[in-house]
C-alpha positions as CSV (number, residue, x, y, z in Angstrom):
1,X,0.0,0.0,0.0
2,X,1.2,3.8,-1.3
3,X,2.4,5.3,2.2
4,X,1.1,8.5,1.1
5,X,-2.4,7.0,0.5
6,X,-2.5,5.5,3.9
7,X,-1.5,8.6,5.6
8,X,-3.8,10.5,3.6
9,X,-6.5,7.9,4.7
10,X,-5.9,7.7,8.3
11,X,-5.5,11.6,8.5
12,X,-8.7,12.1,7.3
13,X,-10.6,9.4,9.6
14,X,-9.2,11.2,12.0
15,X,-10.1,14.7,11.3
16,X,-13.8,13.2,10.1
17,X,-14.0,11.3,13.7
18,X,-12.9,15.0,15.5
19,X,-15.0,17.1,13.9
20,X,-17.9,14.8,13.7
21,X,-17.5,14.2,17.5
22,X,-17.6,17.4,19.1
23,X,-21.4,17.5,18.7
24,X,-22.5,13.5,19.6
25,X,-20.6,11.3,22.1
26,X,-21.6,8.2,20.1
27,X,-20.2,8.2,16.3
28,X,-19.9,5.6,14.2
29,X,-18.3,7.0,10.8
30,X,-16.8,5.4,7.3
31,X,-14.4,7.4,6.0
32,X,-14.3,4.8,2.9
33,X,-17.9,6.2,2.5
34,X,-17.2,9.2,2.6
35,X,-13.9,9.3,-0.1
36,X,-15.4,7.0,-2.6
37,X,-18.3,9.9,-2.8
38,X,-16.0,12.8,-2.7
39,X,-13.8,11.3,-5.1
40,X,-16.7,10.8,-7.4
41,X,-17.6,14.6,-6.8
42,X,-13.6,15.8,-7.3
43,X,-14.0,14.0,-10.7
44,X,-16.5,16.6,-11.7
45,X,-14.5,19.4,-9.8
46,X,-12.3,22.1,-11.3
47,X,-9.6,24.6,-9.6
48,X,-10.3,25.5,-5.8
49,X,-13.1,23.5,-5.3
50,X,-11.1,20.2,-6.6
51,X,-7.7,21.4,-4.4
52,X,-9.6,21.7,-1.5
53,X,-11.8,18.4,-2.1
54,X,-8.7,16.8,-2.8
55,X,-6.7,17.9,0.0
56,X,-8.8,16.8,2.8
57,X,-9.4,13.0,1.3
58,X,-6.2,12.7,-0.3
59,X,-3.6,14.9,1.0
60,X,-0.9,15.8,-1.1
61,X,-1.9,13.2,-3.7
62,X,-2.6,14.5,-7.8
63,X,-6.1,13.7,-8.4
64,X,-5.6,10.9,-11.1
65,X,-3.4,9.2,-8.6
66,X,-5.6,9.1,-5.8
67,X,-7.7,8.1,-8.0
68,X,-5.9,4.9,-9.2
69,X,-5.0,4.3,-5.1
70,X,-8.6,4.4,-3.9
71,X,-9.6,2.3,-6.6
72,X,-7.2,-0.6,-6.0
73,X,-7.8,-0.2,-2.6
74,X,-11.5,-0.5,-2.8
75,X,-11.0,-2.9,-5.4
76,X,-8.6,-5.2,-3.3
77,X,-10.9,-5.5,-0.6
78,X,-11.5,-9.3,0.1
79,X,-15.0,-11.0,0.2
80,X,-15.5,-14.4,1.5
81,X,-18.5,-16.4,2.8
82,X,-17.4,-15.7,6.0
83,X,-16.1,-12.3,6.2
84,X,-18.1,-10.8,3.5
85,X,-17.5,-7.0,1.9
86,X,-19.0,-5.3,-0.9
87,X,-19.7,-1.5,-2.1
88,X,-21.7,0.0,-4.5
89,X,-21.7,3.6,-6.4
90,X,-24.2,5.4,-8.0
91,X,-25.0,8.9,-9.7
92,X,-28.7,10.0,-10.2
93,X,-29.6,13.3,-11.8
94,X,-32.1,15.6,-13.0
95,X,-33.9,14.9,-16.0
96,X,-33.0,17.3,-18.8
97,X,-29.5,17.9,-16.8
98,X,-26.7,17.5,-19.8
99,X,-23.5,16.1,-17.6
100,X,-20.4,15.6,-19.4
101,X,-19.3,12.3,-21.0
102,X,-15.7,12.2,-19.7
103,X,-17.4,12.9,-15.8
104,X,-19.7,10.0,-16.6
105,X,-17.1,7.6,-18.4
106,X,-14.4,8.2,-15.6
107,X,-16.5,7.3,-12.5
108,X,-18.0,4.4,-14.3
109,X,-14.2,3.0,-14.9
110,X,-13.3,3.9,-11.8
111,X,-15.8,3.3,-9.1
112,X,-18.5,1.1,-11.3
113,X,-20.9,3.8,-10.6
114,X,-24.5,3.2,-11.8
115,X,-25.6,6.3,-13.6
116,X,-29.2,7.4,-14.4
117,X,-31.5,10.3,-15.4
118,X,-34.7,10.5,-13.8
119,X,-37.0,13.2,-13.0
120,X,-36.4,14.8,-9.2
121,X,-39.9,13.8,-7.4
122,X,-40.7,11.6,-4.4
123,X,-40.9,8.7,-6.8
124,X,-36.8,9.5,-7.6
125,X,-36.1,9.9,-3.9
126,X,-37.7,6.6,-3.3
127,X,-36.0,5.0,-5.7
128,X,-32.5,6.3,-4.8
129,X,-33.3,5.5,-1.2
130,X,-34.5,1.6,-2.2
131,X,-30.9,1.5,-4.0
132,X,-29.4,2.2,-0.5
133,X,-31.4,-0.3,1.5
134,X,-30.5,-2.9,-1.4
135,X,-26.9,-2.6,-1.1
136,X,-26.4,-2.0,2.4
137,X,-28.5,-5.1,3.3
138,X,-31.3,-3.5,4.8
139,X,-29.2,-1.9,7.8
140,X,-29.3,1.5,6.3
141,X,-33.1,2.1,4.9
142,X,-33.0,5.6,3.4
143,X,-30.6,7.8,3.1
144,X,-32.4,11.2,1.7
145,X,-35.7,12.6,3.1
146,X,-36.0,14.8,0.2
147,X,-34.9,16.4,-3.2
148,X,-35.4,19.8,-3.3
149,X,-36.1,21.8,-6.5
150,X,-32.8,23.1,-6.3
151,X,-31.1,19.7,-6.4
152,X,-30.1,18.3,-9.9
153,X,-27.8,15.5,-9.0
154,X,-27.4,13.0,-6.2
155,X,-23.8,10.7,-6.0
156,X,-24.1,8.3,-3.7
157,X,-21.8,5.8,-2.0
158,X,-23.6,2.5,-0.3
159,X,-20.8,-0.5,1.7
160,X,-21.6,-3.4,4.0
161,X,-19.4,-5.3,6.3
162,X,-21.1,-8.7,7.8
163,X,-18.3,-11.3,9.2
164,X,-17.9,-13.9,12.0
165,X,-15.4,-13.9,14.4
166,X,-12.6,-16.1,13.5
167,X,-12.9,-17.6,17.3
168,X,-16.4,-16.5,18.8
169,X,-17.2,-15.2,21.9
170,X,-17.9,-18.5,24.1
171,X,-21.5,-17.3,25.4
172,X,-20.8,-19.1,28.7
173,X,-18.3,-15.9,29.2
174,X,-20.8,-13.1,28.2
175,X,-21.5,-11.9,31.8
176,X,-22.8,-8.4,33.5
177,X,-20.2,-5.7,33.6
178,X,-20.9,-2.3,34.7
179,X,-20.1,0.7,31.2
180,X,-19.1,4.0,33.0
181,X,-20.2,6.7,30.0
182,X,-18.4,10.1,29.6
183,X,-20.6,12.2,32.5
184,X,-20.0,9.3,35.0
185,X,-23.5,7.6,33.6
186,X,-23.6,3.9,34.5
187,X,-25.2,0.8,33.1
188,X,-24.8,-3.0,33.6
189,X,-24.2,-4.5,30.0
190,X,-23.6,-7.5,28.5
191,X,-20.0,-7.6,28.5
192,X,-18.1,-10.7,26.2
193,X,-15.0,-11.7,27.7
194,X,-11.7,-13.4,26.1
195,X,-8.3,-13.8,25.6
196,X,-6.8,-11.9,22.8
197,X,-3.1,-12.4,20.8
198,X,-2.5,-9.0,19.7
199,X,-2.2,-5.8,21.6
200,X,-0.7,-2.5,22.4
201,X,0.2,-0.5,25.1
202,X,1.2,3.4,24.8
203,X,1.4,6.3,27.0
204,X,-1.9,7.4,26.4
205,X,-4.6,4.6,25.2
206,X,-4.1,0.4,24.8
207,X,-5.8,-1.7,22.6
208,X,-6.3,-5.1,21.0
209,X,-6.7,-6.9,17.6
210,X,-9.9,-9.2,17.9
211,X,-10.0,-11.0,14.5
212,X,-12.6,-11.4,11.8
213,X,-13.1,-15.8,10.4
214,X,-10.7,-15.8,7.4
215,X,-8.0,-13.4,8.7
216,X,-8.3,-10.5,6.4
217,X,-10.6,-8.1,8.4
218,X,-10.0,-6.8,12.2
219,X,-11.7,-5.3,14.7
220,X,-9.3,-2.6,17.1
221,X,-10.1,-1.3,20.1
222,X,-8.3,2.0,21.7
223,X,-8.7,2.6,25.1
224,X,-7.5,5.9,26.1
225,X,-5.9,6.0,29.5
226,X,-8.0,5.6,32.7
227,X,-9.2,9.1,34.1
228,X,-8.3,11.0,30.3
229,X,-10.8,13.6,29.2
230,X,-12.4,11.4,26.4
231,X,-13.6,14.6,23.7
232,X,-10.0,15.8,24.5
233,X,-8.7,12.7,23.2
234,X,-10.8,12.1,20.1
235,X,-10.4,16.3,19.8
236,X,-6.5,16.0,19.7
237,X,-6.9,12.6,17.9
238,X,-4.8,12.3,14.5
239,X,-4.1,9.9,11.6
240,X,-0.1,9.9,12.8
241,X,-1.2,9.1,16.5
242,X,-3.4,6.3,15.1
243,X,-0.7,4.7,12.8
244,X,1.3,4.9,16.1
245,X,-1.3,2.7,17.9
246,X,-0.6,-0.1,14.9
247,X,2.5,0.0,14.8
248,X,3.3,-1.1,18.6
249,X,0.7,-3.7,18.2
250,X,2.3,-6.9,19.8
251,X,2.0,-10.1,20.1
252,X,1.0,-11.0,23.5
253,X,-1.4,-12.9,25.5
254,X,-4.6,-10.4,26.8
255,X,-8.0,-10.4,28.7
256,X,-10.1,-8.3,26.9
257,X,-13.8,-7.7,27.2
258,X,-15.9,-6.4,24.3
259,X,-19.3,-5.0,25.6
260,X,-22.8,-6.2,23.0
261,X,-23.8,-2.7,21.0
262,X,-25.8,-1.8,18.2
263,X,-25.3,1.9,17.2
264,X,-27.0,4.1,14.3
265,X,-25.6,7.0,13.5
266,X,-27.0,9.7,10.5
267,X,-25.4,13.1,10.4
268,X,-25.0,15.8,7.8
269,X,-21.0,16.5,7.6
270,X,-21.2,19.6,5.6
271,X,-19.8,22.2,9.1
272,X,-17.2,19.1,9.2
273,X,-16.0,19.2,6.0
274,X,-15.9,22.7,5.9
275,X,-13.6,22.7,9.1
276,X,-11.4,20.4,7.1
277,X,-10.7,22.9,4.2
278,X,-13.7,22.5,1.9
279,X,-15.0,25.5,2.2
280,X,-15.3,26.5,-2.3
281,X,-17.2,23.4,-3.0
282,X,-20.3,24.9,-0.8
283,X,-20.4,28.2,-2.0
284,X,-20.5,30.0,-5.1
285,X,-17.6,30.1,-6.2
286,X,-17.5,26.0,-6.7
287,X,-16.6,25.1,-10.4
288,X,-17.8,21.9,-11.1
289,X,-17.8,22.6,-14.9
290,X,-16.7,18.7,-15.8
291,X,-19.7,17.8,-14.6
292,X,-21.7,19.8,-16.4
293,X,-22.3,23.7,-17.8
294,X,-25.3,23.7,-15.9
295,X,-23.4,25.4,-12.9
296,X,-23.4,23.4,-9.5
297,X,-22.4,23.5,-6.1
298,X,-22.7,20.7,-3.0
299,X,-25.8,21.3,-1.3
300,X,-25.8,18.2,1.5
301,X,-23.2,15.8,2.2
302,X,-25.6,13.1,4.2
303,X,-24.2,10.3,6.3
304,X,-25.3,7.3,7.8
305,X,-23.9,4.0,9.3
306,X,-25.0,1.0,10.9
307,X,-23.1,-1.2,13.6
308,X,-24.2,-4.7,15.4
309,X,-21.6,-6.3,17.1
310,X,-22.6,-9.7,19.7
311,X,-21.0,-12.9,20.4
312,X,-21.1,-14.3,16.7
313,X,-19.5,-11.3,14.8
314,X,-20.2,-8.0,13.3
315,X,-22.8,-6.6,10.9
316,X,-22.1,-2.9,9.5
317,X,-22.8,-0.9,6.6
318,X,-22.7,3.2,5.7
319,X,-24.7,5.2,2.7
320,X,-23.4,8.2,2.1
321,X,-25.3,10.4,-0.6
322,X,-23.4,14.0,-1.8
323,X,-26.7,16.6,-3.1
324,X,-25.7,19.2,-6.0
325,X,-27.7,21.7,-7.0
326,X,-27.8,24.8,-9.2
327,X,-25.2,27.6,-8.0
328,X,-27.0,30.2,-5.9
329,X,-25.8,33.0,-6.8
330,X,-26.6,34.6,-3.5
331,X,-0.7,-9.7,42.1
332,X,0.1,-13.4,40.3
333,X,1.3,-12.8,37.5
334,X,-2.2,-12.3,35.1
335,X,-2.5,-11.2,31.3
336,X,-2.3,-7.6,30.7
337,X,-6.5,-6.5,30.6
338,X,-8.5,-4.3,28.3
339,X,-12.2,-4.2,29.5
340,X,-14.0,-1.6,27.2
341,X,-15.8,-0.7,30.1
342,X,-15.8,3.5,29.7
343,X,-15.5,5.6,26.1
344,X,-13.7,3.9,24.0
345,X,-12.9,4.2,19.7
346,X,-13.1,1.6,17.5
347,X,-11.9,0.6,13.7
348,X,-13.5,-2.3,11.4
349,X,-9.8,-2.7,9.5
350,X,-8.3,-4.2,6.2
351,X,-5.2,-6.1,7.3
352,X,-3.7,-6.1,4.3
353,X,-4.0,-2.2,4.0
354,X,-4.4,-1.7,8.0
355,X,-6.6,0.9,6.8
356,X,-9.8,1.7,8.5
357,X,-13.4,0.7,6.7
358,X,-15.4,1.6,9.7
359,X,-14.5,4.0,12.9
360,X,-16.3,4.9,15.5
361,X,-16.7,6.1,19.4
362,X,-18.8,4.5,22.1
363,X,-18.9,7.1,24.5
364,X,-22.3,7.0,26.7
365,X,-24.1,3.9,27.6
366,X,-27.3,3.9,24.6
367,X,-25.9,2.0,22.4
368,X,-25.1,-0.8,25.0
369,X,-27.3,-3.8,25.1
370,X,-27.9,-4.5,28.5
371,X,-27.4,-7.6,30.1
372,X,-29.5,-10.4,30.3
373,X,-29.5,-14.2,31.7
374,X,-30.9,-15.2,28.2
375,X,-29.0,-13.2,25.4
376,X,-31.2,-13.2,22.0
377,X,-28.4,-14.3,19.4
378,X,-27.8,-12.1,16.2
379,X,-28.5,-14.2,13.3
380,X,-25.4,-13.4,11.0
381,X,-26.8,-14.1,7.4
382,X,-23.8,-14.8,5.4
């Protein structure tokens, strides 16, 4: 994997997890999302709009090159019966809306993306939004509430993640455990305990490697230092401190204890994008002319995820949908421990890559399933 592309990636998980976090304890994000439908956008962007679009997915990274990076990245991402990925792409735009054969051509090469005309009514929104419940599974149902008259183009990213663990939880050791949340909020959960081979321990956070059946997905766990101010952390959180974490990841013997959540999350990231750098691509001066002469600028960038995670394995999936419209003008010697039993972040990750599909912060006690004698299982339909 391109080191430039990786720190590119992991700079901007981080900066989407920090700004997306200072308004919601409990995020789940996918930055993979997120670039494969800014990346479609960029390919329609010209000058400022496409520098700044650019820089905060990709860095320092030419456009045509990230483009080849995300691509085989995307494209490299293993699927098996048991650990099972796939992604989708898709442009929808306004009927009578001329857009640009080369726009069209290059984001059907690159990211397959399904492309179709259709007039802008409840019927289209309906039918953009059934596309999104198709490809994510079911786990995310809709992903727009509306289509303004304004809005002449929709590009839209859909992904789902559904694997078992290569060495499930044993449900004998799924026991009570009290979650302390970020004001000091308690809850007894159903806490799912076992021994772990790989881990890490800095100055500020640990963490462990539980892995996915078929060894080429991981879940990570980081664990910020008892008695740390968790938005601090997350706030001051960084794509260099999180390629840290993985690369003191050891081998070593280590109790860990995964609490049973399940976690939506729907947000529109246009303030954090804008914090990021992409400021032209809102406002009037956007140039999208690749796209088409009609003149455009984003309206919405919409976001939502899904997350179940239980004994068995993990189910997950994001939609993320960009909205153009016309330019306004206007003791004994014991295992080292990692109980995730206060805030914690998480990462669904390629190995191969070690780049993030998935990450996410459990900071208060709602998305916790609370414990029971009798734990319903998750039917994992793979």
């Amino acid at each position: 994997m391109d080191q430039r592309f990786s720190k590119a990636y992991y700079d901007f998980a981080a900066a989407l997890l920090r700004e997306a976090s200072s308004g919601a304890p409990d995020v789940m994000l996918s930055p993979l999302s997120v670039s494969l439908a800014l990346a479609m956008c960029a390919n329609g962007a010209e000058g400022k709009a496409q520098e700044e679009i650019l820089k905060a997915i990709g860095g320092e990274l030419p456009l045509k090159k990230y483009n080849e990076l995300l691509h085989a990245f995307v494209e490299g991402l293993p699927s098996e019966e048991d650990a099972r990925f796939f992604f989708a792409d898709s442009i929808w735009f306004q009927e009578g809306l001329r857009i640009k054969k080369r726009f069209r051509n290059k984001n059907e090469r690159l990211y397959r993306a399904e492309i179709e005309s259709l007039p802008f009514d409840d019927a289209a929104k309906d039918r953009i939004n059934a596309w999104v419940c198709e490809k994510t599974d079911g786990m995310i149902p809709d992903i727009v509430d509306h289509l303004s008259p304004e809005c002449l183009m929709v590009l839209v990213n859909a992904l789902a993640f559904e694997a078992k663990w290569a060495v499930p939880f044993e449900k004998s050791r799924v026991q009570s455990h009290v979650f302390t949340g970020i004001h000091g909020e308690t809850k007894d959960v159903a806490g799912m305990f076992s021994t772990e081979r790989i881990s890490f321990f800095a100055d500020d956070a640990k963490g462990f490697f539980k892995p996915y059946a078929g060894g080429k997905y991981s879940f990570l766990a980081v664990l910020p230092e008892e008695g740390t101010d968790f938005t601090a952390f997350t706030q001051n959180l960084t794509g260099e401190k999180l390629l840290s974490y993985m690369s003191c990841l050891k081998q070593r013997d280590t109790d860990i204890m995964i609490p049973k959540f399940l976690l939506d999350y729907a947000e529109m990231l246009n303030a954090a994008l804008i914090k990021m750098g992409m400021m032209t691509a809102f406002s009037a001066d956007a140039d999208f002319n690749k796209i088409s002469n009609t003149p455009l600028t984003i309206g919405e960038v919409l976001h939502k995820t899904h997350i179940e995670v239980d004994e068995d394995g993990t189910k997950a999936a994001a939609a993320t949908a960009v909205l153009m419209k016309m330019m306004a003008f206007t003791a004994p010697e014991q295992n080292p421990a990692i109980y995730l039993d206060r805030p914690f972040i998480f990462m669904i990750t390629d190995n191969q890559s070690a780049l993030p599909l998935f990450i996410g912060a459990v900071a208060s006690p709602e998305p916790l399933a609370a414990f029971e004698d009798d734990q319903p299982e998750l039917e994992l339909k793979l």
